[in-house]
C-alpha positions in Angstrom: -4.6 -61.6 -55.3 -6.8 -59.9 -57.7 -6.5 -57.6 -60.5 -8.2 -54.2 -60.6 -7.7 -51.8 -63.2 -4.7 -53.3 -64.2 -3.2 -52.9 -60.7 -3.0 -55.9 -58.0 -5.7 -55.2 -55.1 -3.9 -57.1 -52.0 -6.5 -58.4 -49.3 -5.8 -56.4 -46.1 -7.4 -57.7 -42.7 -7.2 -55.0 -40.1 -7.2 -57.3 -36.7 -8.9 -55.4 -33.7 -8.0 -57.2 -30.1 -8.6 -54.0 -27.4 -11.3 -52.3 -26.0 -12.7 -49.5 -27.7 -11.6 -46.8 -24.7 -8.6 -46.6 -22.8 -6.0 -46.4 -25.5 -5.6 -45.2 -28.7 -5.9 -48.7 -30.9 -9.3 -48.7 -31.6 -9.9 -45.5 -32.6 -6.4 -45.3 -34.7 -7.5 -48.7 -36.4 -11.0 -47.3 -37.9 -9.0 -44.4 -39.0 -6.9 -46.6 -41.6 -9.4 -48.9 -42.5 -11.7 -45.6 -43.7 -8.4 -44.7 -45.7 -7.5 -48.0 -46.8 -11.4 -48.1 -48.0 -10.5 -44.6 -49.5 -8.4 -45.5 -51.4 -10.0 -49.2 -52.8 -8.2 -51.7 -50.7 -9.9 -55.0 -49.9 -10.7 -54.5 -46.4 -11.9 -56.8 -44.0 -12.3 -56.2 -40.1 -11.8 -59.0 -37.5 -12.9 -58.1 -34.2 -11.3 -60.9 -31.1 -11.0 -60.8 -27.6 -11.8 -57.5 -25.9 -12.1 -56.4 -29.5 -15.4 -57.2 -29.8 -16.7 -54.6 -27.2 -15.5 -52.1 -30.1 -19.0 -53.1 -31.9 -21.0 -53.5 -28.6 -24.0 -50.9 -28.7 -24.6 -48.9 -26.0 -21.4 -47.3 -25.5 -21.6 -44.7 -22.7 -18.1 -43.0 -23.0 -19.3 -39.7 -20.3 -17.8 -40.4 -17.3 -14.8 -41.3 -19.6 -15.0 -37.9 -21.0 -14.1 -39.1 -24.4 -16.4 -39.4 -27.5 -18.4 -42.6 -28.3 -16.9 -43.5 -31.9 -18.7 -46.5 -32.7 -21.2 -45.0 -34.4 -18.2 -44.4 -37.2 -18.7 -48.1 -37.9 -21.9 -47.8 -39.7 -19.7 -45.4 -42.3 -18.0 -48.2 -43.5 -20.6 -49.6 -45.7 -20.5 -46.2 -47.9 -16.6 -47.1 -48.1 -17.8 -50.7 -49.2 -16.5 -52.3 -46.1 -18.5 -55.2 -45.4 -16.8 -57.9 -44.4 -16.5 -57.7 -40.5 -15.8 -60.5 -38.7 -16.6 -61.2 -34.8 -14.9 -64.6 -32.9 -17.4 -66.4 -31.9 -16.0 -67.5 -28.8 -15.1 -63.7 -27.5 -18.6 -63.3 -28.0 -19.8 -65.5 -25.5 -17.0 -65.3 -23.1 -18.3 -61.4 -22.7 -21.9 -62.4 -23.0 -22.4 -60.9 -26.2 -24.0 -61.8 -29.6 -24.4 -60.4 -32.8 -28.0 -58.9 -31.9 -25.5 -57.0 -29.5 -23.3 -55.2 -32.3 -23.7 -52.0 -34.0 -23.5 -53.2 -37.7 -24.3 -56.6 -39.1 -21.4 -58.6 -38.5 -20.6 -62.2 -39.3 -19.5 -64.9 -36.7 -16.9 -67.5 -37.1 -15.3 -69.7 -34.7 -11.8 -69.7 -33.6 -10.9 -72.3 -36.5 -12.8 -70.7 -39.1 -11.4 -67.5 -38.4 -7.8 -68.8 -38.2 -8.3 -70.0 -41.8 -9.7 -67.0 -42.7 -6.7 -65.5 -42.2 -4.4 -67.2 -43.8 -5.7 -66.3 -46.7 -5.0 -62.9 -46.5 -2.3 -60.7 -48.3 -2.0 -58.0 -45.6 -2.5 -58.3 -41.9 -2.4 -55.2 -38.9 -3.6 -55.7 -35.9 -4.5 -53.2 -33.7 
């Protein structure tokens, strides 16, 4: 952990698994990463499995008849989120790459990512 102000600053890692549409997950998950941001957490995003379509551009949500969030993602660098995180191999299962995603993003493989994690304070998944 790190000290901030005289306060500890715990590293929170907001997991993201689901699709962006369909339930309420994705959507609810930026929500508290914007407040945990708000508020100066240490946030990180990690983006696995169908988790990755969150980032995907092109997003057409009409005949959904819901609203296309993901532009909300490029927000988080004036929160001083940058650390999001994509799994490698849900990339490529889903034909995707990072030229495919809405904000820069770093990839990491399964492993890498794994280890990533572990060193983390605070972990929701979502």
């Amino acid at each position: 952990m790190s000290e901030m102000e005289g306060g500890i600053v715990k590293k929170f890692l907001y997991v993201n698994r689901k699709a962006p549409y369909g339930t309420v997950y994705a959507q609810e998950s930026l929500e508290v990463v914007l407040i945990g941001a708000a508020f100066e957490q240490d946030v990180s995003l990690a983006f696995i499995d169908d988790g990755v379509y969150q980032l995907a551009k092109g997003q057409d949500t009409k005949a959904l008849g819901v609203k296309n969030f993901s532009p909300t993602y490029r927000a988080l660098e004036d929160y001083d989120v940058t650390k999001l995180f994509v799994e490698k191999e849900s990339l490529e299962v889903r034909g995707l790459s990072a030229d495919d995603m809405v904000v820069p993003v770093t990839i990491m493989g399964a492993q890498e990512m794994a280890e990533y994690m572990n060193g983390q304070d605070v972990i929701l998944s979502f």
